[in-house]
N, C-alpha and C positions, 0 to 999 in steps of 0.2 A: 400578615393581613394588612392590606389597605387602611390606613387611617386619616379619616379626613380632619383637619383644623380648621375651625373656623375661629371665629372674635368672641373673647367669654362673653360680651356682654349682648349680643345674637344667642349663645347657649341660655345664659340664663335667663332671655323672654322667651325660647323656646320650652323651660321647662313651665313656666304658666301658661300657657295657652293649652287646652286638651285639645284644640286642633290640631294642633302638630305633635309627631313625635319621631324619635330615630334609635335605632338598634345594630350596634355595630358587634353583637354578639361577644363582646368581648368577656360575658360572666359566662360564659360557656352553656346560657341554659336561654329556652327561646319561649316557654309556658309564663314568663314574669317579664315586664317591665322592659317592653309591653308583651299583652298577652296575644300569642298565637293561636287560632285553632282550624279546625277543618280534618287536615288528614294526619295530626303530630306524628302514627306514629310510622309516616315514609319520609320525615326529615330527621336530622340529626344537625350535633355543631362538629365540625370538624377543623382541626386550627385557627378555632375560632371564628369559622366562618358558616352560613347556612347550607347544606347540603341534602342534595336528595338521598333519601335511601328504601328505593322501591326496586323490590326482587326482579321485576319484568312489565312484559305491556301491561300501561293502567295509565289512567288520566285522573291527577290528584294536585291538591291544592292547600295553601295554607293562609288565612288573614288574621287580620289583627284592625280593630276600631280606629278609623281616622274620617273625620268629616270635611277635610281640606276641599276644597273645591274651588273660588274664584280667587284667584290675584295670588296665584299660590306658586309653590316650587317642590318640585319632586326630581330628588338625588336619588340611585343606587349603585351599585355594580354588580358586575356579572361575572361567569369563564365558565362557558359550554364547552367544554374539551371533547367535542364529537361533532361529526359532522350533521348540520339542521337540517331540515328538508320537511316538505309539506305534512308527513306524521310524525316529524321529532323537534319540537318548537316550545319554545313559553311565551306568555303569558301576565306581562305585571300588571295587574291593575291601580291604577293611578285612584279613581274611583269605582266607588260600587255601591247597590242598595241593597246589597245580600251579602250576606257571612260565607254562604257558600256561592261561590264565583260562576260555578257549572248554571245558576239561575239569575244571573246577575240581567235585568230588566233594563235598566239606565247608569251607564256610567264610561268609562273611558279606560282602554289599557295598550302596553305598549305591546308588540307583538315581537318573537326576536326571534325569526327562520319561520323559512317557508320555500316555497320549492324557489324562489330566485334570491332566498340566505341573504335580506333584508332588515333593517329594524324600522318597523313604522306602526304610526300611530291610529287606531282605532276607536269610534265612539259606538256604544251601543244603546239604541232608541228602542225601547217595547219590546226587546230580545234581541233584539237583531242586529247585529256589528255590519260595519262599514268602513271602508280603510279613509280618513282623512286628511293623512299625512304618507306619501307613499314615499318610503325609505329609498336609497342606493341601494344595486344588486349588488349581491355577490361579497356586499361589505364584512360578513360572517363568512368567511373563505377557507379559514382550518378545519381541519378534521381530527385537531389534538390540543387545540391552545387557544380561545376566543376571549381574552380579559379585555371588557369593555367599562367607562365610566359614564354612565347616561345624566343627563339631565332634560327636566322636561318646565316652560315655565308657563303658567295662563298668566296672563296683564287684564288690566283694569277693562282695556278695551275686548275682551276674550282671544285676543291675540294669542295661540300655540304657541313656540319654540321647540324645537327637536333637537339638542346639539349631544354629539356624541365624541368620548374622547378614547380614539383603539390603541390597545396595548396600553392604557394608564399612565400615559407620560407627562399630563397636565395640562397638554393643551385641547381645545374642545375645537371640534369640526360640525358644521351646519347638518342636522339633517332633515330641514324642510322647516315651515311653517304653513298655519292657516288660520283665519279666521271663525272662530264656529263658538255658540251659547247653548247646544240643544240641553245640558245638562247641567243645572246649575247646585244640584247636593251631592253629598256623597254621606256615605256609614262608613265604609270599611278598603283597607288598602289592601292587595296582598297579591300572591304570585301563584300561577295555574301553570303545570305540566302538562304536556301533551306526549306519551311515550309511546311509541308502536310494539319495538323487541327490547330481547337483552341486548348484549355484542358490549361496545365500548358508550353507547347511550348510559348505562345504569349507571347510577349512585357517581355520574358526573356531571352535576347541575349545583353552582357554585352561587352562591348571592352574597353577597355583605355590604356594610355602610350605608344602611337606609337612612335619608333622611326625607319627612316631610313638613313644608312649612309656609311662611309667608315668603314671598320673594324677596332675596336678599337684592340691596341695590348693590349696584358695581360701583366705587369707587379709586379702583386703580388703573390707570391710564393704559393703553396699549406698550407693546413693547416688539423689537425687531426681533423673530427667531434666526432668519438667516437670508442671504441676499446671494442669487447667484444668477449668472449670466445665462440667457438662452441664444443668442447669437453675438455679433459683435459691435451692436447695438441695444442691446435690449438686456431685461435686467429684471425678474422676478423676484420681488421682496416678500417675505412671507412673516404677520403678525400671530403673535398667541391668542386673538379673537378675533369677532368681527370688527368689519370698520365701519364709519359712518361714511356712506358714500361720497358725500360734497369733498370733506376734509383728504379723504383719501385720492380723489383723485384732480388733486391741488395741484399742480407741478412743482409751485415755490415750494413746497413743504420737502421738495427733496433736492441732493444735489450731491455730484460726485466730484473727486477730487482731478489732481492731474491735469487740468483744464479740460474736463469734463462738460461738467456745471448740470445747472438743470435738464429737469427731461422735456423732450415735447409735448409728450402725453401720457398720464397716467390713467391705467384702466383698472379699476376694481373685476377681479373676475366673478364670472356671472354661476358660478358654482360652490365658492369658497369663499366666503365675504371676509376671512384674515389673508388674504393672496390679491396683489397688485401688481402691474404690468408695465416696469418702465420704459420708453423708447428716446433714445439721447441721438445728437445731429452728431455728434463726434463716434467715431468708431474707436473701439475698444482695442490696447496692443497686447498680441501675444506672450503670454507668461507674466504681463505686467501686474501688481498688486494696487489694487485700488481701495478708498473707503468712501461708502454711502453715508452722508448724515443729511438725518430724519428728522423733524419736528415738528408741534401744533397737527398731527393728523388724530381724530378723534375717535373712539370705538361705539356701540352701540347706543353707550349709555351719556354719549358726548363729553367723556372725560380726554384728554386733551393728550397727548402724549411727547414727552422732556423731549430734547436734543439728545437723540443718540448715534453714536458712530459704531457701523458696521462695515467687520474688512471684508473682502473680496477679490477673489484674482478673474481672471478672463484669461481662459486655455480652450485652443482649437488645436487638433492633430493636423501635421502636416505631412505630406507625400515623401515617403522614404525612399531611398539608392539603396543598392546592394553594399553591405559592411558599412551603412550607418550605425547599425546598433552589432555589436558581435556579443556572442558566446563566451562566458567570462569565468566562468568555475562549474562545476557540477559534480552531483553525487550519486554514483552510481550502485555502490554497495553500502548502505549505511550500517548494515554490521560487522561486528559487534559495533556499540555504541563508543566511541571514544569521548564525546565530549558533546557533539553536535545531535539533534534531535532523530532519530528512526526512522528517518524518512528520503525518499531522493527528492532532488530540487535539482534545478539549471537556475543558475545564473546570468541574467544579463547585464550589459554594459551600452548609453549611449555616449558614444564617441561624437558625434555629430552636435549643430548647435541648433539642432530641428526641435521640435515637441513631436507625441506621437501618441496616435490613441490606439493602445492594442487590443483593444475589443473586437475578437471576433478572430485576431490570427491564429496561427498554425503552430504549433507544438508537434515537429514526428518525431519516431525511429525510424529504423528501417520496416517496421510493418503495422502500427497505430500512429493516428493522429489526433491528435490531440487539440482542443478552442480553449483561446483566451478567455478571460473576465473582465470585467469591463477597467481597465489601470491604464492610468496615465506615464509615461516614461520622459523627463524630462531631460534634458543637457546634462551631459557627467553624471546622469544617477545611475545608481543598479538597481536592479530587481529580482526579487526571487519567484520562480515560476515552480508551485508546488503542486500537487493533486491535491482532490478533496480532503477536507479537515487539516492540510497543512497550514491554513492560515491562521492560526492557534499558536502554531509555533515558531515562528518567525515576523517581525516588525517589516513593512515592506514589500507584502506581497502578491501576486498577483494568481488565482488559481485556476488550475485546468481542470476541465472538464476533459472525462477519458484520457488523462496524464499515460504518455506512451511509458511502459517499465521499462528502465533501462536494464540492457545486459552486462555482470558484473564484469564478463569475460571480454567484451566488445559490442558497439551498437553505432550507427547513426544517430546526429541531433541536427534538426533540420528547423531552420526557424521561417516562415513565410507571412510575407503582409495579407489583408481580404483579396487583393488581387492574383496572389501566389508566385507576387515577384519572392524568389529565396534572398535572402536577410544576410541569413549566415546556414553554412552549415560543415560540420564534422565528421571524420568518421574514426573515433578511439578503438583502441586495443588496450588490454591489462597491462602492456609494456610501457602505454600513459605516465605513469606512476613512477617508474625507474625505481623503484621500490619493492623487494619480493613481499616484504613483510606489510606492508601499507595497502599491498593491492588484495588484502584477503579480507578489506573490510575496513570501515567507518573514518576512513579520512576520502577526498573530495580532490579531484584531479583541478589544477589552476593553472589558466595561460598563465605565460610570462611575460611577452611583450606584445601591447596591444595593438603594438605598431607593425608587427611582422605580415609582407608584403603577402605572403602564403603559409596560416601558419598550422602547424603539421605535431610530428610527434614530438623533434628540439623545443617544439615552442610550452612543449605542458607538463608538469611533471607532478607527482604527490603533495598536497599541503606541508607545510612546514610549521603551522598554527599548531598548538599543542592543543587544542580544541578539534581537531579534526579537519579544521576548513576555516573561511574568510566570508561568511555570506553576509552581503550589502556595506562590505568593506572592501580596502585593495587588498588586493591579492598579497598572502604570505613571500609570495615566488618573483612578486612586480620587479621587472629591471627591462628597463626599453632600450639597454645595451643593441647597439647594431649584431647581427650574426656575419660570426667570420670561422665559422667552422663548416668545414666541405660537406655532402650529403655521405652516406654511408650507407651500403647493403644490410638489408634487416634480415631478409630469407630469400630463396629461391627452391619453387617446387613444382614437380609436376602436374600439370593437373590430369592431362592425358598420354597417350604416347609422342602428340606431337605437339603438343602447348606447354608453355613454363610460365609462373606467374614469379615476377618480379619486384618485390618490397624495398621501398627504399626508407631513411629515416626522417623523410619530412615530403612536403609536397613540391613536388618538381613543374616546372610549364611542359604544357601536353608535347607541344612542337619541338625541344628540347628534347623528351622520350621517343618522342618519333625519330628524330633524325640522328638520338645519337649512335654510335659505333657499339655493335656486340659481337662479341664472339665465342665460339663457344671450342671445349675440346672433350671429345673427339671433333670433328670441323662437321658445324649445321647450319644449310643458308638459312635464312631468315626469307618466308613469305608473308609475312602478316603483322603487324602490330595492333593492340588494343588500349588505347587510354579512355578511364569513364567519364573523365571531365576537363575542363581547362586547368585546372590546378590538380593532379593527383600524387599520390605517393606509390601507387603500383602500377603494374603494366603486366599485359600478358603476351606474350612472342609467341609464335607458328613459326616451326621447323620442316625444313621436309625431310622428310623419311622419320624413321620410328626409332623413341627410343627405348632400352631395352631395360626390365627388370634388374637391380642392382649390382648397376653400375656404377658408379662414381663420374657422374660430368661434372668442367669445369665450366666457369661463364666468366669473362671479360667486359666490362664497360669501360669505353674507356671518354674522358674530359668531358664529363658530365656535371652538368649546372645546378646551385639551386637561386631559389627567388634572389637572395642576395648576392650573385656574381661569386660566389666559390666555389673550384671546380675543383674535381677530381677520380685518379683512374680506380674502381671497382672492379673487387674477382671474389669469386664465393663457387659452391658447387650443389651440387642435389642429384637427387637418386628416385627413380620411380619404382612411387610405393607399389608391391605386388597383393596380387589378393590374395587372403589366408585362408588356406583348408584346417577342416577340424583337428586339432592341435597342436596349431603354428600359434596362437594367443590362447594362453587359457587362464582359467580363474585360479588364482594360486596361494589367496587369503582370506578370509570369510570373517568380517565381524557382524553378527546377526541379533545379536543377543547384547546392547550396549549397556554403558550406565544410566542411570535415571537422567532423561534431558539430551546425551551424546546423541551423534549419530551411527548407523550404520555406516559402515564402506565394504569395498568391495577393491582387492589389490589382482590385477591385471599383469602378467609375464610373456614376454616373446622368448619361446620357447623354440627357436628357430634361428635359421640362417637372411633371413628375408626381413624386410623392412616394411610396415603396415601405417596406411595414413586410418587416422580413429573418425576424422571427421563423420558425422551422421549415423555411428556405432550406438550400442545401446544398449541397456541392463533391462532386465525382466525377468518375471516370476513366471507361473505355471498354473494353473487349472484344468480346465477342460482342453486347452490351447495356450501358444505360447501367449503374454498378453500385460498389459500393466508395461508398457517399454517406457522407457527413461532414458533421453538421449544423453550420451556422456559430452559428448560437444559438437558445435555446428564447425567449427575453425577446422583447419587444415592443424592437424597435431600427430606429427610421424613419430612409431613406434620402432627403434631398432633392435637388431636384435641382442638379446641377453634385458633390455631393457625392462624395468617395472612402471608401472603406472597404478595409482592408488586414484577412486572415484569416492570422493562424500560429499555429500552437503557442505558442512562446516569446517573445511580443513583446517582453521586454527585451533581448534577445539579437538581435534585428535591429535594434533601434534603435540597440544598442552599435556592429554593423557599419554600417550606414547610416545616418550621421547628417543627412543629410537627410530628414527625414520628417515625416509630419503628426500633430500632437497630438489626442488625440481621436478619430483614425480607427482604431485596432485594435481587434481583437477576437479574444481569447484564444480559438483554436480549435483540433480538429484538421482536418489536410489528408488529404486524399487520399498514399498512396505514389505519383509521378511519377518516371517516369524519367528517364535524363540525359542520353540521348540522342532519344529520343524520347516521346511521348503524347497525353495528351489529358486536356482538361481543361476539364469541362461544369458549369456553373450551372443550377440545380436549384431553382423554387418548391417553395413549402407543397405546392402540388399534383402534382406530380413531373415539373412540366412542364420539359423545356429552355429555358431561356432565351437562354442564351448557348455556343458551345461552341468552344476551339481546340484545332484538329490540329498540336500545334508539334513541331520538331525544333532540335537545336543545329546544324544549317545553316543557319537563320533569324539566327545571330550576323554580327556585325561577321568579316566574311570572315578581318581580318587579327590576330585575337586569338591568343594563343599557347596560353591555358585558357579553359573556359567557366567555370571553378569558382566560386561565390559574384557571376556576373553577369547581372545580372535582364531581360528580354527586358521589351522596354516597346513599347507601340502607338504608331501615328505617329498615326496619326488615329482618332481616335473613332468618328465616323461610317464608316470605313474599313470594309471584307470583313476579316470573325475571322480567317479561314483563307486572307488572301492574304498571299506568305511579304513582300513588298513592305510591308505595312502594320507590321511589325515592327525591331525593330531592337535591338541591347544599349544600353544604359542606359549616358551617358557615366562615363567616367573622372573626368570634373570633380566627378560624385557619387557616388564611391567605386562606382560600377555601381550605383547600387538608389536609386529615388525611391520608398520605401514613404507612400503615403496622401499623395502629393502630387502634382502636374501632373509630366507626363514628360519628363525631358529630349530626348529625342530627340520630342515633340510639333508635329506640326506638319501643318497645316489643306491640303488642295489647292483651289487654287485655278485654276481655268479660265481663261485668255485668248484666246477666240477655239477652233479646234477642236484645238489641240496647244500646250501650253506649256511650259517647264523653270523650275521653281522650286527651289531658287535656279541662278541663273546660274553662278553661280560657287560653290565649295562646297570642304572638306579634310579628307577622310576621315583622321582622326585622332581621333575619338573621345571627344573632350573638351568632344559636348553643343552644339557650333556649327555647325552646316550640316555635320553628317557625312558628307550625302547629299544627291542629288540627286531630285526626282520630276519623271516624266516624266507630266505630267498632260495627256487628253484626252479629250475631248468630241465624240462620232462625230454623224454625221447619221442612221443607221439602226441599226438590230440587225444581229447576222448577219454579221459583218465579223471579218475574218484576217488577220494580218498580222505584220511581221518589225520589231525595231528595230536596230539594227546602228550600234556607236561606232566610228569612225575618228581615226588620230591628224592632224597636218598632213602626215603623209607617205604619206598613202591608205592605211597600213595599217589591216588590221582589228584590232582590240583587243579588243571585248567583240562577241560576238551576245550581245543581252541576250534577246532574244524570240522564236523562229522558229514561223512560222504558228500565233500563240499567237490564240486566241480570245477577242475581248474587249468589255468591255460596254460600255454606249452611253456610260456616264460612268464614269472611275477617274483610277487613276495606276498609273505600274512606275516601283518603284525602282532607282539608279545609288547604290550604295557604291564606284564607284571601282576595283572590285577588276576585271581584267581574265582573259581567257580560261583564260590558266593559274594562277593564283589568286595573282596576285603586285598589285602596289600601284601604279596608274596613274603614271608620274611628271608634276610638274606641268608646265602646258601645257592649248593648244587642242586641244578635240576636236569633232570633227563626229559628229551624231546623222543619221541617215537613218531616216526613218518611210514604209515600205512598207505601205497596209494599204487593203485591198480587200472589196467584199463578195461574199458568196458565191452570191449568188441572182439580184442586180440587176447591171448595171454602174458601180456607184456606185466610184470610187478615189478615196484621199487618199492621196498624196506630200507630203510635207516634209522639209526640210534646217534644222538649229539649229543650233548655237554653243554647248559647254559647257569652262566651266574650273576645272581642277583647280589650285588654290591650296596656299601654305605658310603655317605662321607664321613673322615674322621673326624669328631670335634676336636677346635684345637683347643 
């Protein structure tokens, strides 16, 4: 609660005089001292403060005896925290000749919202109100936050006063005056509501620190709030009140330093009587620091004001070149959190000895753009360029509006002046970092030298800050060392039969790419070159004639340049990716069911001879259609074969839980939402074709698990049917359950002997990744055949029907996890297998009788 101070010896003639009184609620109670009445019971005190507390629309009020009237002074505040408008307004009345205000005959009150969200002053003659002081519009502009400090004063001559102080920061702003006597008693002070609905109107009408009295005289002088430049002459000084006009627009009364000196003219503005308008014969130098000192200018009440000195600089933006200001560090993944705050930033740098005003520039990627805030960048500073609510977190910053996200994996950063000359611009890859373990989260990619003629991927690498990053500091990585290391092949791939796109490890001149020597083997001319810009690090070549599904070509470059005159001859090779039919990639590990917080993944195998680029690939679920796609990556990411690929979110965070996994095989993505009981979960080419797709359930686990929680359903065979629940299985125990981007524990090949076989023989559902299970693998003479499998123990009883008139194909297997009819754990021991299975059309039958054992480990 607001509390006002004023002089004990003002309190204590305020407590004798019954004309005045003040109530700052601070007894927590508003019926005493002084007394309220009218509508008690729609207020309340609430931290100490007065408050409405009215259910819905009503028009209600509260006074309290005060005869104040001439040569007098009337304090409160206010905080309407909703928006005012012509039916949601109050009400104070200054004076009144009625207890109830709704009849109030002669008296004056202030008025605060009305359809143009004003505060002004009214007098009411014979019932009838009349605005005599008309407020600023629009002064009442929130729709959640209105904390005002009013003051209202009559003088001896009945001269008004209106001064109003918004947001309660101490100082007071003019809101009008007028001459007017129609009123000269008053009974009673108090405050009237005007309420139409509920909504955010209710029980938010805030009052406190009433005071009414005689007029306090002012005896402290004026003082400087602040002085700042509006061209390069001119110079706005702004006082904590009004001023006396004469004194104020004195010229000697001011003068600036630097050989400045006086002004030519000072103007009192004709809106804001604490606000003055310098104009000096000397022009003002950029980025220079200057000080104003003030003295003998007098305020309303012609108290006189000391010598004081106020600093001041004078800054105008100046017209930018390309690579005045560059591109200096940025964060593109900020998690996990290492040190630095949750959020992306870019970083700038000006290099240059310009000033510059970035209000208004350009923030891209490659597909948002993003406006500056209104910041100044001076000579050798940095600046952090954050989205909203970033500037909480960092000292120095400048925020964007519609902040483009950047992509962990790769993106554009484009920086453009209001004219859309470009500044600086990038374009990073994860390889930035030179870091496998840095680039999966929360440290900040930093040039290295800011001097580099073109600078590319040598020029940037991971932070070295143990903090994650260097922001509005130099760079962890800073070393303006000259480069004298030659350029270097990063990739070569196809894109089509007859284009190859060519990555180099830094950016090369276009005309350099153009004319240097390539060749290739098998031997392909060259019709076409493509560079995107005067500096780039790729290129795309046209070949004639076609090349063919994998092959293995070689490429040659040879005495090739970079910015800094090192040259050198380049050979590398690439293969065109083929397209894949359904079960050339298939899904071949499933975690669906994670721990509290983890993520899903989904582990991807080239189950083929052929090589697959993933770019524009895709994960999704199932309903009525396929649908919920989740691209796994936009990049060129070739799968060979035998190869794994592992897709989550968070790949530091399964690597932390699964420490069996494969290096190289992740890829930061998102999944599809799967269920944990059930779903489905379809791979998806460029083309939106299916490729691969499983129907899985958490009945497809290890029967005798106690949770499925954080345990990843892994294929037995490869080659196996997606969707037979047999080909599945949970992921031993030996590897924490999750083989992410590596061969599968539970893996394993069926192999035929003859027309029925059981591999392995013996086997001990336990979990732990060693013959957990059984396959009963067979190989029919015809199509069209049905049949029953049925485990017996040595004592003829029945223990499992694994199969009953199950329909089956000419080649598979059905798995044996050991788990028996009523879902409990074989104990160890012979079992007899009986394979019943007939066909449906012919008279063709197969019977067989086998031998399986369920095994322990020994304790040692």
């Amino acid at each position: 609660m607001l509390k006002i101070y004023l002089f004990c010896s003002i309190f204590c003639y305020f407590s004798l005089a019954s004309a005045q009184f003040s109530d700052d609620f601070s007894d927590g109670d508003f019926t005493a001292n002084p007394v309220w009445t009218g509508s008690p019971g729609l207020f309340t005190i609430d931290n100490f403060q007065l408050r409405s507390n009215s259910p819905g629309a009503s028009v209600y009020y509260i006074s309290t005896p005060s005869t104040q009237a001439t040569e007098s002074q009337w304090e409160f505040t206010f905080n309407l925290k909703f928006a005012t408008s012509g039916s949601n307004y109050v009400r104070v009345f200054l004076m009144s000749d009625n207890t109830d205000l709704g009849l109030t005959q002669n008296g004056y009150f202030i008025q605060i919202g009305n359809t143009t969200d004003e505060i002004s002053l009214y007098k009411v003659v014979g019932g009838t109100a009349s605005m005599i002081i008309d407020g600023v519009d629009g002064l009442v502009n929130s729709s959640t936050n209105n904390p005002f400090r009013i003051k209202v004063r009559r003088d001896v001559n009945d001269l008004w006063t209106l001064e109003y102080d918004k947001g309660i920061t101490g100082t007071f702003s003019s809101g009008g005056s007028v001459t007017d006597n129609s009123v000269n008693t008053s009974a009673f002070f108090g405050i009237a509501i005007v309420q139409s609905s509920a909504g955010t109107v209710v029980n938010n009408h805030f009052f406190d620190d009433i005071w009414v009295g005689d007029i306090v005289l002012d005896l402290t002088p004026p003082t400087v709030l602040t002085a700042s430049t509006t061209s390069n002459n001119q110079l706005d000084v702004l006082f904590n009140e009004g001023l006396d006009q004469t004194s104020a627009e004195n010229v000697i009364n001011y003068s600036v330093d630097q050989s400045i000196g006086n002004p030519t003219s000072a103007i009192l503005d004709g809106t804001n009587p604490a606000l003055v308008h310098l104009t000096f014969a000397t022009t003002f130098t950029n980025t220079q620091n200057y000080v104003l000192t003030t003295h003998d200018i007098n305020d309303l009440s012609l108290n006189p004001s000391v010598l004081q000195q106020t600093p001041f600089t004078y800054i105008v933006g100046q017209i930018p070149s390309a690579g005045d200001i560059i591109i200096n560090e940025f964060m593109a993944d900020p998690s996990p959190v290492i040190g630095l705050p949750e959020i992306e930033f870019v970083e700038i740098y000006n290099k240059s000895n310009k000033v510059f005003h970035l209000k208004n520039w350009k923030l891209s990627d490659n597909s948002t753009s993003g406006t500056l805030g209104d910041s100044w960048l001076l000579p050798n500073q940095y600046l952090i360029l954050v989205p909203s609510g970033g500037d909480t977190l960092y000292s120095t910053v400048c925020v964007v509006s519609n902040f483009a996200s950047l992509n962990n994996s790769g993106d554009d950063i484009k920086l453009q002046d209001t004219s859309g000359l470009l500044i600086d611009k990038l374009t990073y890859t994860s390889n930035w970092y030179h870091d496998n373990t840095k680039k999966d989260g929360g440290y900040t990619i930093e040039r290295i030298n800011p001097n580099h003629p073109c600078s590319g991927i040598d020029n940037w690498r991971a932070s070295e800050n143990s903090a994650g990053g260097t922001p509005n500091t130099q760079n962890s990585v800073y070393n303006t060392t000259a480069d004298i290391a030659a350029p270097e092949l990063m990739s070569v791939f196809a894109d089509s039969v007859n284009w190859v796109t060519i990555q180099f490890s830094e950016e090369l001149d276009s005309l350099d790419l153009i004319n240097v020597q390539i060749n290739f083997n098998p031997a392909f001319t060259i019709i076409s070159r493509m560079v995107s810009s005067a500096r780039s690090s790729m290129m795309k070549v046209q070949v004639l004639g076609n090349f063919e599904t994998g092959i293995d070509y070689q490429i040659s470059i040879l005495n090739i340049s970079d910015c800094w005159g090192n040259t050198s001859n380049l050979s590398g090779n690439f293969i065109l990716p083929s397209e894949a039919l359904v079960g050339d990639l298939i899904i071949n590990e499933i975690l669906f069911d994670p721990l509290t917080g983890a993520s899903d993944y989904v582990e991807l195998f080239n189950n083929s001879s052929k090589t697959f680029n993933l770019k524009n690939w895709s994960l999704a679920t199932y309903t009525d259609s396929v649908n919920g796609l989740k691209t796994i990556t936009t990049a060129n990411y070739f799968v060979k074969p035998g190869q794994y690929v592992l897709v989550t979110k968070d790949s530091m965070q399964v690597k932390q839980i699964y420490p069996n996994y494969g290096w190289g095989t992740f890829i930061a993505a998102d999944v599809p939402s799967y269920a944990n009981d059930k779903g489905f979960v379809y791979l998806v080419n460029s083309l939106k074709t299916t490729i691969d797709h499983v129907d899985y359930t958490d009945k497809w686990h290890f029967k005798l698990l106690e949770t499925t929680d954080g345990k990843a359903l892994e294929r037995i065979n490869p080659s196996g049917v997606s969707n037979d629940p047999s080909n599945w299985n949970t992921a031993s125990e030996n590897v924490s359950f999750g083989t992410p981007g590596i061969r599968n524990s539970q893996y394993l090949v069926n192999s035929v002997k003859g027309a029925i076989s059981i591999s392995p023989k013996t086997f001990s559902p336990d979990n732990d990744g060693f013959e957990d299970f059984t396959l009963f693998n067979y190989q029919l003479p015809e199509t069209g055949m049905v049949g029953n499998i049925v485990i017996y123990d040595e004592m003829g009883r029945v223990v499992r029907q694994l199969v009953n008139n199950y329909y089956f194909d000419t080649e598979g297997f059905i798995k044996w996890d050991g788990v028996t009819d009523d879902q409990s754990k074989a104990p160890v021991g012979r079992y007899i297998v009986l394979f019943d299975i007939h066909s449906i059309t012919t008279d063709t039958k197969l019977k067989d009788k086998q031998v399986v054992i369920i095994s322990s480990k020994i304790n040692q």
